[in-house]
C-alpha positions in Angstrom: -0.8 -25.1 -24.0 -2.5 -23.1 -21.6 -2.9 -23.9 -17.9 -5.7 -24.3 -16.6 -6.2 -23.7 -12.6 -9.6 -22.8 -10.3 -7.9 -19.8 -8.5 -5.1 -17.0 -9.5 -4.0 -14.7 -7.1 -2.3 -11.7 -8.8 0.0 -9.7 -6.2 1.4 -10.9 -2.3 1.8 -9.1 0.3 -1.2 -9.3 3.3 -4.1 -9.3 1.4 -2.3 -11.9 -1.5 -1.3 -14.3 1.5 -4.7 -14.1 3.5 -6.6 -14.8 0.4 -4.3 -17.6 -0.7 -4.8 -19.3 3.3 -8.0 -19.2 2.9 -8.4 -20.1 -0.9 -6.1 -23.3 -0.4 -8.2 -24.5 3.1 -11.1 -24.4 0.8 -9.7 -26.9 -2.2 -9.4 -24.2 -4.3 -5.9 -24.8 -5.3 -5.2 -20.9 -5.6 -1.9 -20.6 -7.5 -0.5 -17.1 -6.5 2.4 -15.0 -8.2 3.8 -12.6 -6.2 4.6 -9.7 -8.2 7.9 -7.8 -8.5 8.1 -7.2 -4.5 6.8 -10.5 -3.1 5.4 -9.6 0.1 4.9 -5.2 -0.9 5.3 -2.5 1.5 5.7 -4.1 4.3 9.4 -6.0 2.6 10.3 -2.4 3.0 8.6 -1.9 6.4 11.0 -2.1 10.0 8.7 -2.5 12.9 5.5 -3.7 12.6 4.0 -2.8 16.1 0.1 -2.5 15.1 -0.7 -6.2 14.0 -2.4 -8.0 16.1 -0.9 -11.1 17.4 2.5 -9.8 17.6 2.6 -8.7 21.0 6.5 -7.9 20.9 6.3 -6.1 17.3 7.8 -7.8 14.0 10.0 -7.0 11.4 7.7 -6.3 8.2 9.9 -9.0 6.0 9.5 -11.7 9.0 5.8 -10.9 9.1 5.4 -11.1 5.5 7.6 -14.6 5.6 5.2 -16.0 8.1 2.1 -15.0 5.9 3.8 -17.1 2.9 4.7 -20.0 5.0 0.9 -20.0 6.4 -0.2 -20.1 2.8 2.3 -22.9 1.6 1.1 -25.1 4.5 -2.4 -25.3 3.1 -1.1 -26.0 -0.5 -0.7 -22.7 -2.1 1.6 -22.8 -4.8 3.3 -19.4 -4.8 5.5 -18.2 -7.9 8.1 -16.0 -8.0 7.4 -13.7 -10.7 5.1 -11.2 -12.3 1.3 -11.3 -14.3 2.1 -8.8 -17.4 -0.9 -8.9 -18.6 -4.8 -10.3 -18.8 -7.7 -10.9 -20.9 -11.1 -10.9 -19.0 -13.1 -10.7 -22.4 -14.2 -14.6 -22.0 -16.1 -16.3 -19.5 -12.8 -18.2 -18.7 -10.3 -15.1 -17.8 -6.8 -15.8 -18.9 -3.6 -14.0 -17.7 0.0 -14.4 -18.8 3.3 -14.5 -16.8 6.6 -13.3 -17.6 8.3 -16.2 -18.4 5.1 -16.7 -21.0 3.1 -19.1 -19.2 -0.6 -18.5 -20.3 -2.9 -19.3 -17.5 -6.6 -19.7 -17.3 -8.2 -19.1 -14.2 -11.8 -20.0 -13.1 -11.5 -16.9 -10.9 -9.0 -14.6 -10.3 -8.1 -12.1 -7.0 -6.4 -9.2 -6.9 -4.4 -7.8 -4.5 -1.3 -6.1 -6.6 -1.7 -3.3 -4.1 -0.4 0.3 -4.4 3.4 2.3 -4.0 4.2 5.2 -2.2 5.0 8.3 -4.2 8.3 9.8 -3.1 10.0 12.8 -3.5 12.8 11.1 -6.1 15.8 12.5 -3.9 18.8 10.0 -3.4 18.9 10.8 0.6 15.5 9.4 0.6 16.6 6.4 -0.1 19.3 6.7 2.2 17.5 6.7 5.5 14.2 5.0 4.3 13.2 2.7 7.4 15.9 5.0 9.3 13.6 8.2 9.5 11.9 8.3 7.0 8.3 6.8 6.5 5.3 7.0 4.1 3.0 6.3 6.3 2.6 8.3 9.5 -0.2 6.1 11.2 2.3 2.8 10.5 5.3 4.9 12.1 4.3 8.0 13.6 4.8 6.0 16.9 8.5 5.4 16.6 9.0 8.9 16.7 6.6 10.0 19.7 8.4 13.1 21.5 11.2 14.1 19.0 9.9 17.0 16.0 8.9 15.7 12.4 8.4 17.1 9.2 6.0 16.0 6.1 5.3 16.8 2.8 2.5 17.2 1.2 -0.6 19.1 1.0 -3.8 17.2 0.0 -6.4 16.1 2.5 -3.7 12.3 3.0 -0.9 14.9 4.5 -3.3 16.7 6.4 -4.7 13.6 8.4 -1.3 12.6 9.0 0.5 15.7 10.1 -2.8 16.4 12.8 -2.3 12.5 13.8 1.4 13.4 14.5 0.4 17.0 16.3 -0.9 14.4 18.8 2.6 12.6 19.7 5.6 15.5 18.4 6.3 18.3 19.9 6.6 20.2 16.5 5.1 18.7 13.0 6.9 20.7 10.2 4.5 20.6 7.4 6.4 21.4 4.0 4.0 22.5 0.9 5.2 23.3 -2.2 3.1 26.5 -3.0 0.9 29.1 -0.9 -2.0 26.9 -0.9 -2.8 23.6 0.3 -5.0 20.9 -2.1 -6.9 19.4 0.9 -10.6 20.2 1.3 -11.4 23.2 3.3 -12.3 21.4 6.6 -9.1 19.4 7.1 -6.6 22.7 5.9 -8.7 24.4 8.6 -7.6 21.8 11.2 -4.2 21.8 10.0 -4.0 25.9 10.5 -5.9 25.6 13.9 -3.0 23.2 15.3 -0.6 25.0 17.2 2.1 22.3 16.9 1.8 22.2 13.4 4.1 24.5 11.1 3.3 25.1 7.9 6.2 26.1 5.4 4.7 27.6 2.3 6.4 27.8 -0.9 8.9 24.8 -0.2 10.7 22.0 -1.2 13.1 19.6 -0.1 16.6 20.1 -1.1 18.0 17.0 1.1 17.6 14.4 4.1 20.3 15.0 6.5 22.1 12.6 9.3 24.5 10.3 9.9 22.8 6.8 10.6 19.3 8.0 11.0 17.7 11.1 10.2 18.8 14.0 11.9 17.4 17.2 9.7 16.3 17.8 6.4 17.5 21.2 4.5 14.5 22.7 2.7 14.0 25.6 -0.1 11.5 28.7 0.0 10.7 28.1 -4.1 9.9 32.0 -4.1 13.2 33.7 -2.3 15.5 30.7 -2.9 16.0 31.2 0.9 17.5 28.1 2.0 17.3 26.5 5.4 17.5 23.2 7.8 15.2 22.1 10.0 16.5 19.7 13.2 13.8 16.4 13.0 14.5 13.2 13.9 11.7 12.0 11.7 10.5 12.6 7.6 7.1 11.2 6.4 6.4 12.1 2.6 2.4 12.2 1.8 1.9 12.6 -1.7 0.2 10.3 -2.2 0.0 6.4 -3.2 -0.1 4.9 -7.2 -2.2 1.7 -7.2 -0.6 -1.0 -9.4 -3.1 -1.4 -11.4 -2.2 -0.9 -15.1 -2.7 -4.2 -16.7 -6.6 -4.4 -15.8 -7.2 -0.8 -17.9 -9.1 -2.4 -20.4 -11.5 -4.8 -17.9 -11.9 -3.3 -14.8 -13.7 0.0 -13.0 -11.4 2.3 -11.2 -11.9 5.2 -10.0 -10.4 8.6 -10.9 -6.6 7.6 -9.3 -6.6 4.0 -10.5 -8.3 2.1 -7.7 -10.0 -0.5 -8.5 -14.0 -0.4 -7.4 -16.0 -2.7 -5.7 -19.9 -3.6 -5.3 -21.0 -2.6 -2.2 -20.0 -5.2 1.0 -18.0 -7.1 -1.2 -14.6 -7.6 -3.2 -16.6 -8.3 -6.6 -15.7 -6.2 -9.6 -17.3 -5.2 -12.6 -16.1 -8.5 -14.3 -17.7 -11.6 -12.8 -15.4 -14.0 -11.1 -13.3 -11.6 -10.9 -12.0 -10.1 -7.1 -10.3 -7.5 -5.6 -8.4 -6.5 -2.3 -5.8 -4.8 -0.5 -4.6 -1.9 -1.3 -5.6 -2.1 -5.2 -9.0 -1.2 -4.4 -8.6 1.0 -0.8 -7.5 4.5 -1.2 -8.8 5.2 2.4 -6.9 3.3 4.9 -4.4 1.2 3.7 -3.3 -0.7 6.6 -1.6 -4.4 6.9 -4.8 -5.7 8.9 -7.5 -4.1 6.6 -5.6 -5.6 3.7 -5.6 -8.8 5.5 -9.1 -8.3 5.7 -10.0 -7.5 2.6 -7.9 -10.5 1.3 -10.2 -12.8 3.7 -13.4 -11.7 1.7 -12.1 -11.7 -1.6 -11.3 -15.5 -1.0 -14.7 -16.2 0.3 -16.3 -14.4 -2.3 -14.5 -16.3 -4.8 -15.2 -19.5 -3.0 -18.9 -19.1 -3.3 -18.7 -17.8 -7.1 -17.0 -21.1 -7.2 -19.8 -23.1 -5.9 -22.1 -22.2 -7.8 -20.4 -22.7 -11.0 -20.3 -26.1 -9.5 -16.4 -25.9 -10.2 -15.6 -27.3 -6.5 
């Protein structure tokens, strides 16, 4: 037998956890499920020195802990597991965990948000949160004065190697052929920056350091030349996959998977049906946008809601 609940929040992390605060102080009785990495990027993130209201910084885990506990005070029943799939065909939209419980939901938010693409090479692993970073606005701080490199080449890597020319010394920028894919204006700006190296025709072979990253040893794909570059920090920019597979068949996206939204709003194309966080922005991706985002998804719900009669 199915259950039957006013509120489903697919996916944690800051958008999840706003919604869910705001959801439960308004007797909606959200019931959320926090995906495979309850709490997303930021379970992955060290310092968190751009929120506001943590004057001293915060680890990304803590942060994400204190989100979750804000949303259990209010009555939020959080589960521990995954949504695999949905069915918005009806005017009641159902989802299904993984365990098999079949839920239906008088309105549903997203906020499943998006992962990092990264290079695949085990060093990466190795020093993540110990040099290196996919996201130079979140990090590019930490490593103000020292020489950086980032990969990438689309119009994402070129914002964020010109917002690191502005605290390195030296921005190594590594781009895998002779050309870079970002729009004309912003390669421009990257080639006009006299801090900024570009390294045409190159990969990474491997992260190097002891505790922290200390060099990376890259390849010229065209001579096979092989080199090493002394940086203390490595930010990979090729871009971010949106998790949001299981809503193919219902919901607009746009040509990389994000989910679209009406105008000044969270509302999809299905009705009842919301979306924030990083699922549906491709542009700035930041904890306190997400936040945001998670804020108006709940209040849009909450008035969809209302006039449904339902609470």
């Amino acid at each position: 037998m199915a259950e039957r609940i006013k509120c489903l929040i697919i996916g944690s992390g800051p958008a999840g956890y706003t919604a869910a605060i705001y959801a439960a102080r308004a007797k909606m009785d959200p019931v959320l499920y926090t995906g495979q990495e309850m709490g997303g990027q930021l379970m992955i993130t060290t310092d968190v020195e751009n929120y506001p209201g943590y004057p001293d910084g915060v680890m990304g885990p803590q942060m994400m802990d204190d989100f979750r506990k804000q949303a259990e005070r209010f009555g939020t029943d959080i589960r521990m597991a995954m949504i695999t799939k949905v069915d918005f065909t009806g005017p009641v939209h159902k989802a299904w965990a993984e365990d098999g419980t079949e839920i239906h939901a008088d309105s549903i938010i997203i906020s499943t948000g998006a992962s990092a693409k990264w290079l695949g090479i085990e060093s990466e692993q190795t020093f993540m949160n110990k040099g290196v970073s996919a996201c130079a606005v979140c990090d590019g701080f930490f490593f103000k004065g020292t020489d950086v490199a980032i990969v990438g080449a689309g119009d994402t890597a070129a914002e964020e190697a010109l917002y690191l020319s502005k605290l390195c010394p030296t921005v190594h920028m590594l781009v895998r052929r002779d050309e870079m894919r970002a729009s004309k204006i912003m390669a421009e700006r990257v080639m006009k920056a006299e801090n900024i190296k570009i390294h045409w025709n190159t990969e990474t072979q491997e992260i190097l350091g002891g505790e922290e990253v200390e060099g990376v040893r890259i390849i010229n794909n065209k001579t096979q030349e092989v080199s090493e570059l002394a940086v203390k920090g490595f930010f990979v920019a090729i871009g971010h996959t949106p998790n949001t597979g299981i809503f193919e068949d219902y919901l607009d996206k746009d040509d990389t998977g994000y989910l679209i939204t009406k105008a000044d709003s969270s509302k999809t194309n299905v009705e009842g049906v919301f979306a924030s966080g990083d699922a549906q922005d491709r542009i700035y991706r930041q904890a306190v946008t997400a936040a945001g985002t998670g804020c108006m998804a709940a209040l849009d719900a909450e008035r969809y809601l209302s006039e449904k009669e339902i609470i």
